[in-house]
C-alpha positions, 0 to 999 in steps of 0.5 A: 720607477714603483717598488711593483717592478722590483717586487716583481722581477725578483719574485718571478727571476727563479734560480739558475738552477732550477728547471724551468717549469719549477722556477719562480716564472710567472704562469701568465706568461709564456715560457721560453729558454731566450727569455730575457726582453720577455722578463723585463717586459713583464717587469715594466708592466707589471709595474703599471706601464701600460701595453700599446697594441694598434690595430692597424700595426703589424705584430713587428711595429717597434711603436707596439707593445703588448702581451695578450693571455689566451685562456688559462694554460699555465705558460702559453702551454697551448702556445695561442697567446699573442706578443709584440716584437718589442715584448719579446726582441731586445732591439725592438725593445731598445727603440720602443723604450726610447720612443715612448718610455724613456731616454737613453742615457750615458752611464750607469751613475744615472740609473734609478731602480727599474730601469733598463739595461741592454748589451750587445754582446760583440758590438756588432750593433745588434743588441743580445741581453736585456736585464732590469736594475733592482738594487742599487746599494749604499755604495752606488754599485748597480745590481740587476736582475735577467731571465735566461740565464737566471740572475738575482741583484747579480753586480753589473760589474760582473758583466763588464767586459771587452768588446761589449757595448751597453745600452742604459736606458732610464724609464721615465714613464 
């Protein structure tokens, strides 16, 4: 992936505690408190991968993907901007990525900076979490970086835990 996508999700990741309006969000965006896919979408396309929206799809098509800006109002304050499941729902994420944008792959050994990382939180099949890698250090430790509760280069290891499934996605676009 391009160094735009890294740049980007730790320029607008904010601090976990800052409030949200004074966090490093971007304000072409809206803002919202489960924010997490919202993020990572705004990462993949700011760092070029373009939006997919046809027409004749429902908003729910998992093969959709967009973000579409109403005006000017910082955070979609007058809540008139348009999105896709996929922009903003970590399961529809998961398949429109693997549909169009990459491959699942089995470890996080395999992930290059950018990609994509999903948990499902209890296993229950249905995924709660998505973040972004954006360090990979020298000793090949994974960093990522999320929305809704805050996290810059947090050490993935910091995640793992019993009962939880994880889901690598490796973008390829």
């Amino acid at each position: 992936m391009l160094n735009g996508h890294i740049l980007y999700a730790v320029k607008h990741e904010g601090y976990p505690t800052d409030h949200p309006l004074n966090k490093h969000y971007n304000p072409n965006y809206y803002f919202s408190t489960a924010d997490c896919t919202n993020f990572v979408s705004q990462v993949l396309h700011e760092g070029g991968v373009p939006k997919v929206d046809a027409w004749w799809r429902p908003w729910w098509d998992k093969d959709d993907w967009y973000y579409h800006r109403t005006g000017t109002d910082p955070f979609d304050a007058n809540n008139d901007d348009s999105w896709s499941w996929s922009w903003v729902k970590a399961g529809t994420l998961y398949w429109h990525i693997q549909a169009r944008l990459g491959t699942l792959v089995n470890s996080p050994s395999q992930l290059l900076l950018g990609d994509v990382i999903q948990i499902d939180f209890t296993s229950d099949g249905t995924i709660d979490h998505t973040m972004v890698v954006t360090m990979i250090d020298s000793s090949g430790n994974i960093r990522v970086s999320q929305h809704t509760t805050n996290r810059t280069n947090e050490p993935l290891i910091n995640y793992f835990s019993p009962g939880r499934t994880f889901y690598y996605l490796n973008i390829t676009y």
